[in-house]
C-alpha positions as CSV (number, residue, x, y, z in Angstrom):
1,X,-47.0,40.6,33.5
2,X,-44.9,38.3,31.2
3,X,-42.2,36.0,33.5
4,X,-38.4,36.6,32.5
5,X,-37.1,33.1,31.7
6,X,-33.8,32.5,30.5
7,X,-33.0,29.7,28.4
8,X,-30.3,27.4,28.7
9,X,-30.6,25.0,25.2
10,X,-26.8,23.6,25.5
11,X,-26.0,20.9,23.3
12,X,-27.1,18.5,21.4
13,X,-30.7,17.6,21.5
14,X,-31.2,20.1,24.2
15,X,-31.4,22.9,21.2
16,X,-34.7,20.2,19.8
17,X,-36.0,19.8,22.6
18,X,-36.3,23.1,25.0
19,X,-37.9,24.8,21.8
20,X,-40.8,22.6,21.6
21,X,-41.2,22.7,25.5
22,X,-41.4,26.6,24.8
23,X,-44.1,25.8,21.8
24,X,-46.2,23.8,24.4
25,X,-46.0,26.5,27.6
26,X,-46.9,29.1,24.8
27,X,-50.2,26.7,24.0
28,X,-51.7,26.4,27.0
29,X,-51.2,30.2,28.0
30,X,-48.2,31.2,29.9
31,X,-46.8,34.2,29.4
32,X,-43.4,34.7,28.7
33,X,-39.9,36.7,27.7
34,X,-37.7,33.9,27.3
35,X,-33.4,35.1,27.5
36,X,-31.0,32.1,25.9
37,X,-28.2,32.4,28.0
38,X,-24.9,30.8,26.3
39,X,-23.3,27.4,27.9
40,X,-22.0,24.4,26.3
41,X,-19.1,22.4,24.8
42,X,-18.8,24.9,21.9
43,X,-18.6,27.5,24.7
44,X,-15.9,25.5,26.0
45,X,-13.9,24.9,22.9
46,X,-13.7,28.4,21.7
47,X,-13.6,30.1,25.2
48,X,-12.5,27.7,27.5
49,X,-15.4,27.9,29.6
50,X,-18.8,26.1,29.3
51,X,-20.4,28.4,31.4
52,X,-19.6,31.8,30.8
53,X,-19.8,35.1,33.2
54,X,-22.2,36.6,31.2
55,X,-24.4,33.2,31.6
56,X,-24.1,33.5,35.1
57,X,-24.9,37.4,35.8
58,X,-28.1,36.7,33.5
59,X,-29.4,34.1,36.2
60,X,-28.3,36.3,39.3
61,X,-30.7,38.8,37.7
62,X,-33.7,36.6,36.8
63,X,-33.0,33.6,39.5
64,X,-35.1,31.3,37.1
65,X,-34.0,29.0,34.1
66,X,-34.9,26.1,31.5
67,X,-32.1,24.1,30.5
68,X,-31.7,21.2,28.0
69,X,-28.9,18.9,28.0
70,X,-24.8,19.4,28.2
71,X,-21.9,17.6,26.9
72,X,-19.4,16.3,29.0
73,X,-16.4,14.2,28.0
74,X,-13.2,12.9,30.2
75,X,-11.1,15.5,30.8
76,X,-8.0,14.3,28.3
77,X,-10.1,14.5,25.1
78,X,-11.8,17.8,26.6
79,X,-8.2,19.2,26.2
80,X,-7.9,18.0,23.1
81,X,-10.8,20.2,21.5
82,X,-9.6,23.1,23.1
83,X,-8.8,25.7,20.1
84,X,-5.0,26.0,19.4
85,X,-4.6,29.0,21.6
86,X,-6.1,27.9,24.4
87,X,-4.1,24.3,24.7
88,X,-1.2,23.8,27.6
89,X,-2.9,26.6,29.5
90,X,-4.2,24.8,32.5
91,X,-8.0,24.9,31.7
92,X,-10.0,21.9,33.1
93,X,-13.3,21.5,32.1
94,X,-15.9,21.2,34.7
95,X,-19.7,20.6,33.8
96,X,-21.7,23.5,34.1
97,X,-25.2,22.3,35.5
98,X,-22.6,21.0,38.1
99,X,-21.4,24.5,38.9
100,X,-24.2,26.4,38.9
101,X,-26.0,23.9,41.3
102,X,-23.2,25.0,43.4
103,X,-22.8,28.4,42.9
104,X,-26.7,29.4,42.9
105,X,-27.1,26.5,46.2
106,X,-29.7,24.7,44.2
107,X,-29.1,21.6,47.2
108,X,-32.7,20.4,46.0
109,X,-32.4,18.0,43.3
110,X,-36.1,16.6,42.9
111,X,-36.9,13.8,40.0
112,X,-40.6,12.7,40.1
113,X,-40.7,9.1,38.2
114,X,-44.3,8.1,37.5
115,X,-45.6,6.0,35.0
116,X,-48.4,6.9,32.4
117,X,-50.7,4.4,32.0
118,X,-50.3,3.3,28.4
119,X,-47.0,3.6,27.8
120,X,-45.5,0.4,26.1
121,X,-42.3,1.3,27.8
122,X,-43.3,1.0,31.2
123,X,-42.5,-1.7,33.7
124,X,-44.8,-4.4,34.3
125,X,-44.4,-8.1,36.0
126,X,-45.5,-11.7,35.0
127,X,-48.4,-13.4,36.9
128,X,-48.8,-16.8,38.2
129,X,-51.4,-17.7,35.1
130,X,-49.2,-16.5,32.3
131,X,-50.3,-13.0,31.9
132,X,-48.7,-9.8,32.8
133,X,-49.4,-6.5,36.1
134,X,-48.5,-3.0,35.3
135,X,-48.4,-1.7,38.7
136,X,-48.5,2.1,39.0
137,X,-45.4,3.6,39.6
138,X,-45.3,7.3,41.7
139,X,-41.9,7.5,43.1
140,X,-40.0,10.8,44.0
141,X,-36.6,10.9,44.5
142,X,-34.9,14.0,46.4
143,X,-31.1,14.0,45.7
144,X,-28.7,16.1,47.4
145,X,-27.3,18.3,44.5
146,X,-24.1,20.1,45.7
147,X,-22.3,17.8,47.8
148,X,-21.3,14.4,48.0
149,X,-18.9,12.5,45.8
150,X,-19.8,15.8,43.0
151,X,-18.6,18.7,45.2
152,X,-15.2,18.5,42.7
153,X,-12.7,18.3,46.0
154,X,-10.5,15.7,44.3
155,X,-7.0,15.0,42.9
156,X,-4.7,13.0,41.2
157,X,-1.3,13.0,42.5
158,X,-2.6,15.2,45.8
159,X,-0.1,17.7,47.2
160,X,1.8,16.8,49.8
161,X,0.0,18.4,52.4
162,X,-3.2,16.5,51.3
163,X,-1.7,13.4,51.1
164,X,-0.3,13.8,55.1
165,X,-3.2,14.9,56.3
166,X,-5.1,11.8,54.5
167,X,-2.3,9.5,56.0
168,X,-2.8,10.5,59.5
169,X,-6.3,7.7,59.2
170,X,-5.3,4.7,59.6
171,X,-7.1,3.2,56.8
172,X,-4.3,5.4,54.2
173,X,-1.9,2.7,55.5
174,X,-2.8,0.5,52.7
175,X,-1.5,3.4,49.8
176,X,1.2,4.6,51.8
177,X,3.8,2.8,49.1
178,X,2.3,4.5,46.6
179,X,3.5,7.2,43.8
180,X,1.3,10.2,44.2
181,X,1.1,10.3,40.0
182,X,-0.7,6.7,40.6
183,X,-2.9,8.2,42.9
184,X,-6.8,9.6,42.9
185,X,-8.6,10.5,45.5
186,X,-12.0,11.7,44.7
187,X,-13.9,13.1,48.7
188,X,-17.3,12.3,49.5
189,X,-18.4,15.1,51.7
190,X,-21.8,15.4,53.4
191,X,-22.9,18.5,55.6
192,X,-25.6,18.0,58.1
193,X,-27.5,21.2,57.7
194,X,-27.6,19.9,53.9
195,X,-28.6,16.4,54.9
196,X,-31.3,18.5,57.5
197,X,-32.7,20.8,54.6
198,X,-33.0,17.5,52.5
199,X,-34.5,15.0,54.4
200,X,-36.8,18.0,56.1
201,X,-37.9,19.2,52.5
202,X,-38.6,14.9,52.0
203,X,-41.1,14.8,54.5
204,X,-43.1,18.1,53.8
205,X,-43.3,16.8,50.5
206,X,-44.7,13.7,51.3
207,X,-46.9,15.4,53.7
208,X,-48.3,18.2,51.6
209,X,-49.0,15.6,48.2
210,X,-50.1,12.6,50.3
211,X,-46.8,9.9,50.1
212,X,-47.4,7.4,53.0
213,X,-43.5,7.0,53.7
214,X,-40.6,8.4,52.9
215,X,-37.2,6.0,52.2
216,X,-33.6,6.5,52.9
217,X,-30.9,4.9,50.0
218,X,-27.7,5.1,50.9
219,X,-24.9,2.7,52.8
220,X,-24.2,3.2,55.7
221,X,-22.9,-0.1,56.6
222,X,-20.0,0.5,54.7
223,X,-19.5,4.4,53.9
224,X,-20.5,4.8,57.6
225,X,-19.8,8.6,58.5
226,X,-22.0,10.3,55.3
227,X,-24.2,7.7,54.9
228,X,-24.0,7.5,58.5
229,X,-25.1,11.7,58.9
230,X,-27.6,10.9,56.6
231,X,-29.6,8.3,58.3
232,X,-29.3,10.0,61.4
233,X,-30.7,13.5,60.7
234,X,-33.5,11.7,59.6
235,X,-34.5,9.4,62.6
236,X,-34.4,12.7,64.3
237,X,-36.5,14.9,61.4
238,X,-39.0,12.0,61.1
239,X,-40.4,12.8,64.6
240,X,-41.8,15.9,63.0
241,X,-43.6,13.7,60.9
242,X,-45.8,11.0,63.0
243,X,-48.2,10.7,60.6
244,X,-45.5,9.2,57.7
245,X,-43.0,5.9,57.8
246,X,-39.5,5.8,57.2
247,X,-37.5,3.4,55.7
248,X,-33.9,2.8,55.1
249,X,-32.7,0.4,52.4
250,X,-29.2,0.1,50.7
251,X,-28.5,1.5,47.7
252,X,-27.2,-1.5,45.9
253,X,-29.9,-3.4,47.4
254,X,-32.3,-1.0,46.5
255,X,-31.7,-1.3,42.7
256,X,-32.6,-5.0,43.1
257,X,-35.8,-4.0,44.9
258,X,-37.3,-1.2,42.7
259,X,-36.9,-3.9,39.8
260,X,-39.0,-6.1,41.8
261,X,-41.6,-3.9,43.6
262,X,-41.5,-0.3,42.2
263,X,-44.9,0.6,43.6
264,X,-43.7,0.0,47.1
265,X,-41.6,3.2,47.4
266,X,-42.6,6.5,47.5
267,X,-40.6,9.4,48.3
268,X,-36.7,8.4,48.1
269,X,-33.8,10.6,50.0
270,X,-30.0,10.0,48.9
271,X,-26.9,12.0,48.4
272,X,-25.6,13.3,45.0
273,X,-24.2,10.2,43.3
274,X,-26.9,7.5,44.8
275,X,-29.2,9.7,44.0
276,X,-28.5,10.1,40.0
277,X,-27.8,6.5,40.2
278,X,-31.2,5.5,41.8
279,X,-33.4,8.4,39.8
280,X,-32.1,6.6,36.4
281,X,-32.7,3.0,37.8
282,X,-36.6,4.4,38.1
283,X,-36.9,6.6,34.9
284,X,-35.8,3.4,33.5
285,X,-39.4,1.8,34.9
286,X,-41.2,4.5,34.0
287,X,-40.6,4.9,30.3
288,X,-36.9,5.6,30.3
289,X,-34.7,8.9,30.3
290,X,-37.3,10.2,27.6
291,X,-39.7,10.9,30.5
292,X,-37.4,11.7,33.3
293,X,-37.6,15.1,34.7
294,X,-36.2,17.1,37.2
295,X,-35.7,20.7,39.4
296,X,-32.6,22.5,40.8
297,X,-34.4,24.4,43.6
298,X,-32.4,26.8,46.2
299,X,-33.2,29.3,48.6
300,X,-34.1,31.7,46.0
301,X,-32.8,30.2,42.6
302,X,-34.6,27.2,40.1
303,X,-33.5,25.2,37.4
304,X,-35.7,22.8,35.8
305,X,-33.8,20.4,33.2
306,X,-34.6,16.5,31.5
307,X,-32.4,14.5,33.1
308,X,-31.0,13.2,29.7
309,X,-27.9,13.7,28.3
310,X,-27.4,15.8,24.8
311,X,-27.6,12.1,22.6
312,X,-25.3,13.9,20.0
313,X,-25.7,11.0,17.5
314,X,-29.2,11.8,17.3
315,X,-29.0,15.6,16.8
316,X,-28.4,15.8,13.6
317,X,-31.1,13.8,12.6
318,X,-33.9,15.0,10.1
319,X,-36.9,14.7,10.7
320,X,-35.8,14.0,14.9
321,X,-37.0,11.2,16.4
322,X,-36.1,12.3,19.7
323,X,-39.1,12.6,22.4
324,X,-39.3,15.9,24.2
325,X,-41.1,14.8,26.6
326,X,-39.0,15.1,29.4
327,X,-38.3,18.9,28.8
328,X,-41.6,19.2,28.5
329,X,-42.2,18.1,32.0
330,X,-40.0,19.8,33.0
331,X,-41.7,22.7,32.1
332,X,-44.9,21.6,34.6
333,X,-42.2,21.7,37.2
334,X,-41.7,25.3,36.4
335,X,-45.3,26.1,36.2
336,X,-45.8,24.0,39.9
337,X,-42.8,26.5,41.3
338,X,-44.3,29.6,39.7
339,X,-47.9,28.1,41.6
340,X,-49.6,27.9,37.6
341,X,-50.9,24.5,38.8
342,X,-53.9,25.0,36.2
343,X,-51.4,25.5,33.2
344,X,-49.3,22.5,34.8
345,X,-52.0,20.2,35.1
346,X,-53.3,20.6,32.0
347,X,-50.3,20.2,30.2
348,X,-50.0,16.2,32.2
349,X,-53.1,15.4,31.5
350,X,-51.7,16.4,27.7
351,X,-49.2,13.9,27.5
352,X,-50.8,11.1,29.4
353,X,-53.5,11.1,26.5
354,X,-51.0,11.3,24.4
């Protein structure tokens, strides 16, 4: 029986690139109905929503998606392309791959970065005699996707009974003279049954697919309660796991390291924002954004997406030069949760001829 998969193009070079994904699942055999859901920043501009109801209620009924890539801009000039009647009426935008991370509780955010041998984009290190090493890169990175600095609790000029209940920490003494219009606070807000489910899901990954260790980048010497959570749910969840190390590095220390000795990591934990940052800094090492891939997994729910933005400036372009790659491995991602490991295989050992 043909899967129901519905299609989320978006903009830009996400309307390129999930069609030839589609071409290649169609090659090696999978069977398909494939439903294009509507979300976007034309959605936005004419509707006032990027993600519309109707995109939604076609997801709670088929729980599985592809998407491609989204525009997001700051939120003064996304006011500005508002149609006429839709202007001074108190929309905001918010991305949608954002919001329906939250509302489906895709918490699972995982971004494989491996190198294919070959590529002339991949990372590689001078030697003592003049030459050059191309050490193999197989890093995973598991990012908490629905809390953290992202969750959206923020404001500029906060209501009054925000700002007193921020100013009853000590630390708020320092802004106390200050005008709430001069005044963002953006929360970073970690839950420790997410940080459990993350760090947990970490380690049976590492287990099941043969990772030796499994490394925790955030900062807790300085953002010390959520980074804090973090590190300690996993000195506790890594009991469970005798037979793999854990590590804990520093985020910013950790983007000087990966630059250095890529090959030394292995599975990588973090929170929302680390986690983008620290997925990018290795995609970059592996070939760039063009091969960076990813899955939005819940409880019941998946949403595979390249982790590349839409590129508008190279949309329009004829023939495109862009490299679908990244879609397309997406796609595998699909085919690994759908357990069509054949079809998925075959369609990596595709590319890294290619």
């Amino acid at each position: 029986m043909a899967k129901k998969i519905v299609t989320l193009p978006g903009d830009g070079i996400g309307n390129i690139v999930l069609p030839e994904a589609i071409r290649v699942l169609d090659a090696v055999g999978f069977k398909a109905e494939y439903i294009e859901g509507d979300i976007g920043w034309e959605f936005w501009k004419e509707e006032g929503n990027p993600l519309p109801d109707r995109t939604i209620d076609l997801l709670e009924e088929h729980r599985i998606a592809l998407f491609g890539a989204i525009t997001s801009k700051p939120k003064d000039r996304a006011a500005e392309e508002l149609k006429t009647e839709l202007k001074d009426k108190g929309l905001v935008y918010y991305s949608p791959i954002v919001k329906l991370r939250q509302h489906f509780n895709l918490d699972l955010c995982i971004r494989p970065c491996m190198s294919f041998k070959g590529n002339p984009l991949n990372f590689i290190r001078r030697t003592e005699d003049g030459g050059f090493e191309e050490p193999e890169i197989d890093v995973v990175v598991f990012r908490q996707n629905t809390e953290g600095l992202y969750a959206g609790v923020e404001w500029t000029d906060p209501p009054e009974n925000v700002r007193k209940a921020l100013e009853t920490h000590p630390k708020m003494e320092a802004f106390r003279d200050i005008p709430g219009e001069d005044l963002a606070i953006s929360t970073r807000i970690f839950t420790r049954p997410a940080c459990q489910r993350i760090i947990t899901e970490a380690f049976k990954y590492a287990e099941e697919f043969g990772y030796e260790s499994v490394t925790i980048a955030e900062k807790p010497n300085v953002i010390r309660e959520t980074s804090g959570m973090m590190r300690e749910e996993a000195q506790k969840i890594s009991k469970n796991f005798p037979d793999i190390k854990l590590y804990f590095t520093n985020i910013d220390a950790q983007m000087m390291w990966m630059t250095k000795n890529p090959e030394d990591y292995d599975i990588i934990v973090a929170g929302n924002m680390f986690g983008d940052i620290v997925s990018d800094g290795f995609a970059g090492l592996t070939g760039g954004l063009g091969f960076a891939r990813s899955a939005n997994i819940g409880k019941d729910c998946a949403i595979f997406e390249p982790t590349h933005g839409s590129a508008p400036k190279y949309a329009e372009l004829e023939p495109s030069i862009v490299s679908p790659f990244a879609m397309i491995l997406s796609t595998t991602m699909m085919l690994d949760y759908l357990e069509e490991y054949e079809m998925a295989n075959r369609i990596r050992e595709a590319i890294a001829d290619v």
